[in-house]
C-alpha positions in Angstrom: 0.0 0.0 0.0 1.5 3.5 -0.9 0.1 6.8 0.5 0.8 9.8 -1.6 -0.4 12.9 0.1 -1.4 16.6 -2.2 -1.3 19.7 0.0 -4.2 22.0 -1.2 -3.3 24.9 -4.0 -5.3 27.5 -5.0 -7.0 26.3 -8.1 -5.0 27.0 -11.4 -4.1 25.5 -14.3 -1.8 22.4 -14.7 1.7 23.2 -15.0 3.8 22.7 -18.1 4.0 19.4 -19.6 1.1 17.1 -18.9 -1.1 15.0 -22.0 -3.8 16.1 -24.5 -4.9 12.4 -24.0 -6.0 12.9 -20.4 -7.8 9.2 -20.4 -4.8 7.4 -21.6 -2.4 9.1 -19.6 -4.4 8.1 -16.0 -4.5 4.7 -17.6 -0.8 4.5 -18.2 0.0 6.1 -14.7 -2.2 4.0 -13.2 -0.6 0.6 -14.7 2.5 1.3 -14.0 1.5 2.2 -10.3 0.1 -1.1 -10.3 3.3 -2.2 -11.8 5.3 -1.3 -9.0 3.0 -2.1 -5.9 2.9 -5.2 -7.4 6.7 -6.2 -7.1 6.2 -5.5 -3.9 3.9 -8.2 -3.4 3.7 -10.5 -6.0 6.5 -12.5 -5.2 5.4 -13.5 -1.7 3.2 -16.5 -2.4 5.8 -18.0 -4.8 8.5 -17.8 -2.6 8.2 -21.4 -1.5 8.2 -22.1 -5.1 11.4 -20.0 -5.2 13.1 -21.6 -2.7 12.5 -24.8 -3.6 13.3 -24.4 -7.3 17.1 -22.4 -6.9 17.8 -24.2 -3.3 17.3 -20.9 -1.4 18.2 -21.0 2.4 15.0 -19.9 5.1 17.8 -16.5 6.0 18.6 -16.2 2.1 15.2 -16.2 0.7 14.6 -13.1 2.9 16.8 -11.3 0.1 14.3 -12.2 -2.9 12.1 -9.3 -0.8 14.8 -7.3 0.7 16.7 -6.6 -2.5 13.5 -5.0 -3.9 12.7 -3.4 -1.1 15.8 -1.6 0.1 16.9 -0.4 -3.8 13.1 1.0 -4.0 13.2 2.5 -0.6 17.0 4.2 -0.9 16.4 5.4 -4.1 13.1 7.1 -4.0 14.2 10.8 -3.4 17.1 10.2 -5.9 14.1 9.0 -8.7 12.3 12.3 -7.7 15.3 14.3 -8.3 16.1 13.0 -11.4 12.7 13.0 -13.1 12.9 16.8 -12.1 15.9 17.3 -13.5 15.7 15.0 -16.8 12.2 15.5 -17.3 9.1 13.8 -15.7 8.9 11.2 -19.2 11.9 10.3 -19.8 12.5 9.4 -16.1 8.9 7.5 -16.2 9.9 5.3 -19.7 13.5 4.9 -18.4 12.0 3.5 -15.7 9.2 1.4 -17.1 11.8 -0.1 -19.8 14.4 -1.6 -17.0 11.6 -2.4 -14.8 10.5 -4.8 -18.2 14.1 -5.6 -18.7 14.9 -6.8 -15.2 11.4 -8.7 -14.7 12.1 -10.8 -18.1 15.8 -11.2 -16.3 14.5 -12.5 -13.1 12.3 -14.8 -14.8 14.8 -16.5 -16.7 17.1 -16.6 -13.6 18.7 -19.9 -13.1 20.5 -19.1 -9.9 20.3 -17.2 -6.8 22.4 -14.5 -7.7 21.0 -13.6 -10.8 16.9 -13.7 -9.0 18.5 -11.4 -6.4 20.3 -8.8 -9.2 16.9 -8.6 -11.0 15.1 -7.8 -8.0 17.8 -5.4 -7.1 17.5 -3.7 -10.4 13.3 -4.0 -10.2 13.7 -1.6 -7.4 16.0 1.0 -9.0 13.1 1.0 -12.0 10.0 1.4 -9.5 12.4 3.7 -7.8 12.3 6.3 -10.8 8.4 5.3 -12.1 7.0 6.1 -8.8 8.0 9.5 -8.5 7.8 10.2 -12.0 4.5 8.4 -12.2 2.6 10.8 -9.4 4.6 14.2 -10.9 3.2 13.3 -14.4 0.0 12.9 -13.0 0.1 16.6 -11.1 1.4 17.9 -14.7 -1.4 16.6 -16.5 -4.8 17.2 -14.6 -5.3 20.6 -12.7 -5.8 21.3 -9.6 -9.3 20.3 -8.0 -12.0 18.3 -9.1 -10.5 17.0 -11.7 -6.8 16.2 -10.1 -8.3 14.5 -7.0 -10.8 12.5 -9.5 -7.7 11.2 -10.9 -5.6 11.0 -7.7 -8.8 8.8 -6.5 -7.7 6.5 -9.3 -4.0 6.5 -8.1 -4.9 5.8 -4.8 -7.3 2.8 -5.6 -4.6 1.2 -7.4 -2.0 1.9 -4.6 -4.5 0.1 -2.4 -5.5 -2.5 -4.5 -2.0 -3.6 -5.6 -1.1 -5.1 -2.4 -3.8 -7.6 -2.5 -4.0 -8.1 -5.8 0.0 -9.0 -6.1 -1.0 -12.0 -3.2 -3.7 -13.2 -5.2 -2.1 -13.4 -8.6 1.0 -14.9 -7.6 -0.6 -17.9 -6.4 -2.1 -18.0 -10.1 0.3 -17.8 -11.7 2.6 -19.8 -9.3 -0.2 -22.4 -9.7 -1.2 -22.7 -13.5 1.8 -22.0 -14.8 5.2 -21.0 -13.0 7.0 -18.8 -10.3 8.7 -17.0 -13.2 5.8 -15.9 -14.2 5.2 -13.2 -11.4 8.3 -11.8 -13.2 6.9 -12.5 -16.5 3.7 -11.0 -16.0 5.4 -7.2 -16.1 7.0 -7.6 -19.6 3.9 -7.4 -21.9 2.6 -4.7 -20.1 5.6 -3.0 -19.5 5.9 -2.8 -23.3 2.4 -1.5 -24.2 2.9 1.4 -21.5 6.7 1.8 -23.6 4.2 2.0 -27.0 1.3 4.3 -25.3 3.6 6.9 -23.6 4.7 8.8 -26.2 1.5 9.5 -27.2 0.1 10.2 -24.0 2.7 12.3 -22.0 5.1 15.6 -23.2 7.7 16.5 -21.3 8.0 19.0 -18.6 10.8 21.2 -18.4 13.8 20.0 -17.1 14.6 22.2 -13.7 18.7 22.7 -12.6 20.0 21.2 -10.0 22.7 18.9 -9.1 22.1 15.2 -8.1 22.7 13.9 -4.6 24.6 10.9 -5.7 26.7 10.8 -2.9 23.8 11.1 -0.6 21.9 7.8 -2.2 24.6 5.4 -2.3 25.5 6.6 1.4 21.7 6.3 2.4 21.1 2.8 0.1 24.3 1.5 1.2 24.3 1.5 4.6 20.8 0.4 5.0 21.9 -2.7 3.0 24.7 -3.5 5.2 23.0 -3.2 8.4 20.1 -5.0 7.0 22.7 -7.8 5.9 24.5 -7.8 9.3 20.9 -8.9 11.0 19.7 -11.6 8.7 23.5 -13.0 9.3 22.8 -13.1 12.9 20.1 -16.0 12.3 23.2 -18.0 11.2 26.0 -16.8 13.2 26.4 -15.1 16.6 25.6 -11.5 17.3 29.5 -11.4 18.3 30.4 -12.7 15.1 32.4 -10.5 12.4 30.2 -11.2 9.6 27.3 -10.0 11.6 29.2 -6.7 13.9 31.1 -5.7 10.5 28.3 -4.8 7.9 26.2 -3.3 11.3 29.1 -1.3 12.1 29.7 -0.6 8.4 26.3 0.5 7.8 26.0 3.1 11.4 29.1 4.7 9.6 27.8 5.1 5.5 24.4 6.6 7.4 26.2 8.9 9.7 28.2 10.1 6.0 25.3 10.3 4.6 23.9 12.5 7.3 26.9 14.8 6.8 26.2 15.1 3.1 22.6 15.9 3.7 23.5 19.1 6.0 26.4 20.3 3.5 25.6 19.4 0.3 23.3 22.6 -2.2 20.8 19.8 -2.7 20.2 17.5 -0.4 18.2 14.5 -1.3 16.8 15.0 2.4 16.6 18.3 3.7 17.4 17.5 7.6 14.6 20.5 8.2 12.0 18.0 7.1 12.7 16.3 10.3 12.2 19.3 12.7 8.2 18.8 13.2 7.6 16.0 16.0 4.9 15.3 14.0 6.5 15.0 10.9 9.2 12.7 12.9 6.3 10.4 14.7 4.8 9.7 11.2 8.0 8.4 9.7 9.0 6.1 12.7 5.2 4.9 13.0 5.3 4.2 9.0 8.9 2.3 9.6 7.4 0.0 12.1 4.1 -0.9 10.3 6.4 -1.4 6.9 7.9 -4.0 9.8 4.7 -5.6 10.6 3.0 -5.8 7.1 6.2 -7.6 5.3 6.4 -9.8 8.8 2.7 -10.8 8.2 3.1 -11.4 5.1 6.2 -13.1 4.8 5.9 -15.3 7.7 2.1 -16.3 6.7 2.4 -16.7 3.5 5.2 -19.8 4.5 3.0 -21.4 6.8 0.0 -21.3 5.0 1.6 -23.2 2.6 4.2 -25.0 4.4 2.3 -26.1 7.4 -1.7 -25.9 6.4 -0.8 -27.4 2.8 -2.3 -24.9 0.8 -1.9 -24.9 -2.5 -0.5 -21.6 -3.6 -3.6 -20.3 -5.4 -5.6 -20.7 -2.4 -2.9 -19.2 -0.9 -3.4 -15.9 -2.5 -7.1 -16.0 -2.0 -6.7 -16.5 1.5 -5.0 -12.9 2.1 -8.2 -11.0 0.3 -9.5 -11.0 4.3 -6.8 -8.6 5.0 -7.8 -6.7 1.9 -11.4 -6.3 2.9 -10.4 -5.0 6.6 -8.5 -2.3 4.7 -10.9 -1.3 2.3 -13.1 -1.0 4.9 -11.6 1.4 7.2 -9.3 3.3 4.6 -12.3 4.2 3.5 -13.9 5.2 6.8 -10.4 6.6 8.3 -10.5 9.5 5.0 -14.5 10.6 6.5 -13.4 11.0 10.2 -9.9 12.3 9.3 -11.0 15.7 9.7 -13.3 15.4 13.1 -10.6 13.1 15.0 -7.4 14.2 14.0 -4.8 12.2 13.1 -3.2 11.0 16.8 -6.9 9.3 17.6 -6.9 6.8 14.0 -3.1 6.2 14.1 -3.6 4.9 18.2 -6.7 2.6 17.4 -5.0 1.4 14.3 -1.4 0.5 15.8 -3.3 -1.5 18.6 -5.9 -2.8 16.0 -3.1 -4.0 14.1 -1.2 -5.6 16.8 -4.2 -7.2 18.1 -3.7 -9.5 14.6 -0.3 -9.9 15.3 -0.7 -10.9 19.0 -3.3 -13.4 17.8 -1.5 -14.9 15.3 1.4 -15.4 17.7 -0.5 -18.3 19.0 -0.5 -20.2 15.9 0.8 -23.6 15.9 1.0 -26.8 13.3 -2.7 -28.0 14.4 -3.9 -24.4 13.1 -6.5 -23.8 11.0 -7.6 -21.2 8.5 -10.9 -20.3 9.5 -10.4 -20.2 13.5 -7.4 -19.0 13.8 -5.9 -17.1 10.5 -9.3 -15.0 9.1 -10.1 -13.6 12.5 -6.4 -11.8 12.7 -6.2 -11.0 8.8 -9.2 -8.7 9.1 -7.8 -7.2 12.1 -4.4 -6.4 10.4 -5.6 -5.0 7.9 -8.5 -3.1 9.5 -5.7 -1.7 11.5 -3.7 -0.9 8.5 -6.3 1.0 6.7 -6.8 3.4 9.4 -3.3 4.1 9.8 -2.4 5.3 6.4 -4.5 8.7 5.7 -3.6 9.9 8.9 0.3 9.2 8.3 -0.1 10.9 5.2 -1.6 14.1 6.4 1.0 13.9 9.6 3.6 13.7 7.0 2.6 16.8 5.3 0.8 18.9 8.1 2.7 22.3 7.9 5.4 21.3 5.3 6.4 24.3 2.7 5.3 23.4 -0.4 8.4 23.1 -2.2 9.1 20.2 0.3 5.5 18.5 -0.4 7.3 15.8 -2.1 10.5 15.4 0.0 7.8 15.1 2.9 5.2 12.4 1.4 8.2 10.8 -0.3 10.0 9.7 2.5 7.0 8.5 3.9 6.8 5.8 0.7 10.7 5.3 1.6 10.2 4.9 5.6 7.1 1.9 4.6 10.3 0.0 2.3 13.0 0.1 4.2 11.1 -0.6 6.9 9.9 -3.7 5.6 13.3 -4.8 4.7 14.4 -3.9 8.4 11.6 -5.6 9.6 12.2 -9.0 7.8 16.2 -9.0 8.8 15.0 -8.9 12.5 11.8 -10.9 12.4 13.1 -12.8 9.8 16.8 -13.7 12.7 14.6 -13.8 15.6 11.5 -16.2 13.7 14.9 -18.3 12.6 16.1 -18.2 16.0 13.2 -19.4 17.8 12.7 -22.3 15.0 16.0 -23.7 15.4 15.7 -23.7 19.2 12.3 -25.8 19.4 13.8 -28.3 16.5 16.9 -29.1 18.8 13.7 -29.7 21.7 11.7 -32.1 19.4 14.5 -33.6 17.8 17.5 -33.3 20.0 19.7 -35.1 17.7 19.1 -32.7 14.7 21.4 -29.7 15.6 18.3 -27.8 15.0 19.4 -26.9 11.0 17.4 -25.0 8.5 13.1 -26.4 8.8 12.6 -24.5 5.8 14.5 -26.8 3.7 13.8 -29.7 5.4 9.9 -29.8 4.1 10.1 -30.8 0.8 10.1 -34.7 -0.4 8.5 -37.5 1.8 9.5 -37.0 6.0 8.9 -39.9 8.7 5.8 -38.4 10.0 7.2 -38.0 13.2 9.7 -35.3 11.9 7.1 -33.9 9.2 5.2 -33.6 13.0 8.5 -31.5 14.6 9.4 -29.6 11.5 6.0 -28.4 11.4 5.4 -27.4 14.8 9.1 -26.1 14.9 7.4 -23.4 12.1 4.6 -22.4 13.7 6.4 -22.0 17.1 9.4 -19.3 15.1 6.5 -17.8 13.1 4.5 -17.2 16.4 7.4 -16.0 18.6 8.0 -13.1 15.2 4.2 -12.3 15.3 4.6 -11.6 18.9 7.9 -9.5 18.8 5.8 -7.8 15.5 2.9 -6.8 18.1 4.9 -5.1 20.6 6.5 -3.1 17.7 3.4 -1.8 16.8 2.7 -0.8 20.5 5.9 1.1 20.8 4.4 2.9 17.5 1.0 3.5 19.6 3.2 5.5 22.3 4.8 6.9 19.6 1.4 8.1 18.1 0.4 9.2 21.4 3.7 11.3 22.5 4.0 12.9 18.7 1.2 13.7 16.9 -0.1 16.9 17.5 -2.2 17.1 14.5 -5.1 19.0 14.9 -8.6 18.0 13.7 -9.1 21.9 11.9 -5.3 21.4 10.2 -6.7 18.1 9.2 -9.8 19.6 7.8 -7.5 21.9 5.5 -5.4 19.1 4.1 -6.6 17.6 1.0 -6.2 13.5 1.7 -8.0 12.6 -1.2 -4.7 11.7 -2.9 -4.3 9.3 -0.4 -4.9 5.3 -0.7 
């Protein structure tokens, strides 16, 4: 789910640039919006597919996620800066034609590395289409009716995508392959290549110099910390390989810090943090990026692993947590403006950890009915009321210039949170598994469950291997649910938000 806040402008005509094809130009932005929440999502219910086709390890298949995620998160800002400064198209078909590139790449990937480098590269692409995406759409519809008509549309799709990506990648994953969540972008990427001539000019290129420095510090050193905590799930937290990239990382994010405050054009104006508001929303957005990928990572193996579902029905069985965020998205945009923001984002954080602290209880005699709907509704319930408010938090006050910079690192907070979130989760879920196989099966030396589900098992140690699952999965759905209570205090300590500020803000824009 993306949120992509518009502060209110007086009404005028859209800027320079923009389409004479206004139809096909929403259509194109909104495809390739779908595009990218897609690859976010997608790729979740195949990854047992994944793992058992290129011999992935439980801590390594965290990176078919993570490499996405932290190259689309770091690089965000620098994607806005460069569609500004190269022009909103070209920056939106550069980034639709590797984003086709790299998907046909990963589905032809015959080894780990080269899955991983695609999905590395799948980010940089939806890295410069998302920015470029929502800037093309302010350049082409005016402000007002007809801009929040079509920001409407942008924010279904954001919504929508997340959902979507779960269901069709256990049909495709089913009826034909797990290549084919990769696939599945290249025809469309090309007809949006074909279409966007005709449907976009180009805006006028502003000056400017890019923060290059600033996004391989930033990208870099979230990769390496993010590396340094999945290796703790296989080494010790004394180890070199898991102090060194942690240490590594602290260091290329204090540099990048440095460039931030000296550099003409900062791909983060350190300003943006000065509002505690502002602050609260990007930590609270960080842990609920945590949660979601946690939630759906974590149940999306044991649904398959454990209960046996095929991953079609897979898919279909996350459309509960789609229907608890329709639902109150929908209801959190009405009330936005009589509550505040501090009021929704509490309920929702506790909502939302409710789910997790439910789920934390699974275990292998689990079912899907009594013990899996209840807490999808309830995590996403508590998701949709979370996001609208976020947004306006994010923007409440901002300059207008810094709009962009505000919402965007929002979007980047929700990624590399998620890739945060699955390197900890992901260590102490791993952690927790091993312990309760060396239990059950004290001869075993715990070793990787994950791998050891495929072919025909004794039943006895099908039994432990199964219940070792659910217990590491539970123990991360519990650590998940106090996250999101630290984000409740946060909410509560923060966000100062009024409910006449709130009234001002547009959050129509918002999914």
């Amino acid at each position: 789910m993306s949120t992509q806040p518009q502060a209110k402008t007086p009404a005028r005509e859209a800027p320079p640039g923009g389409s004479v094809h206004k139809s096909l130009a929403l259509t194109l932005i909104a495809v390739a919006q779908m595009m990218v929440v897609l690859d976010v999502s997608i790729v979740n219910v195949a990854l047992p597919s994944i793992q058992r086709a290129l011999d992935f390890s439980a801590t390594d298949l965290e990176w078919v996620v993570n490499a996405y995620a932290l190259a689309f998160g770091g690089l965000l800002l620098l994607g806005g800066r460069i569609a500004d400064k190269f022009g909103q198209r070209r920056a939106f078909v550069a980034g639709i034609a590797l984003l086709t590139a790299a998907s046909l790449f990963g589905g032809l990937a015959d080894s780990q590395e080269l899955l991983l480098a695609a999905r590395a590269l799948q980010g940089v692409a939806a890295a410069l289409v998302a920015p470029a995406a929502l800037a093309l759409l302010t350049s082409t519809f005016a402000p007002g009716a007809e801009r929040n008509k079509a920001m409407g549309v942008y924010g279904a799709v954001a919504g929508l995508g997340g959902a979507l990506g779960n269901v069709l990648g256990g049909v495709f994953t089913d009826a034909l392959s797990w290549r084919w969540v990769l696939f599945v972008n290249v025809p469309i990427g090309l007809l949006v290549l074909l279409c966007a001539p005709r449907a976009f000019r180009e805006s006028t290129p502003t000056r400017g110099k890019l923060d290059l420095p600033g996004a391989i510090s930033v990208t870099g050193g979230t990769s390496l910390i993010v590396y340094g905590l999945m290796n703790a799930a296989s080494h010790d937290w004394s180890d070199t390989a898991t102090v060194a990239p942690i240490v590594g990382g602290a260091v290329l994010l204090l540099i990048f810090l440095v460039i931030e405050a000296r550099t003409s054009s900062p791909l983060m104006p350190l300003r943006i943090w000065a509002s505690p508001a502002r602050s609260g929303s990007y930590v609270i957005m960080l842990t609920i990026g945590a949660a979601l990928m946690a939630l759906f990572y974590f149940l999306t193996l044991f649904i398959q692993i454990v209960l046996g579902f095929s991953p079609m029905r897979t898919g279909f069985a996350f459309l509960a947590f789609a229907v608890g965020a329709a639902v109150t998205a929908t209801l959190s945009s009405s009330l936005i403006a009589r509550t505040g923001p501090r009021a929704l984002l509490a309920v929702g954080t506790l909502v939302f950890a409710a789910g997790l602290f439910w789920l934390s209880a699974l275990g292998s005699d689990s079912s899907y009915s009594a013990d899996l709907l209840g807490p999808l509704v309830l995590g996403g319930a508590g998701t949709g009321l979370c996001f609208v408010p976020l947004a306006l938090a994010a923007v409440a006050g901002v300059r207008d210039q810094e709009a962009g910079v505000a919402s965007a690192l929002l979007n980047a907070g929700q990624q590399v949170g998620a890739a945060l979130g699955l390197a900890v989760l992901g260590t102490i879920a791993a952690n927790a598994t091993e312990s309760r196989m060396k239990e059950l099966l004290p001869g075993s030396g715990g070793g990787d469950a994950h791998g050891a589900t495929g072919g025909h098992l004794p039943p006895q140690i099908q039994e432990a291997v199964h219940d070792a699952l659910s217990h590491g999965y539970g123990v991360g759905f519990l650590v998940a649910g106090f996250v999101l209570v630290a984000a409740f205090l946060v909410a509560l300590f923060t966000i100062r938000v009024s409910p006449e500020d709130a009234a001002r803000t547009d959050v129509a824009a918002v999914a």
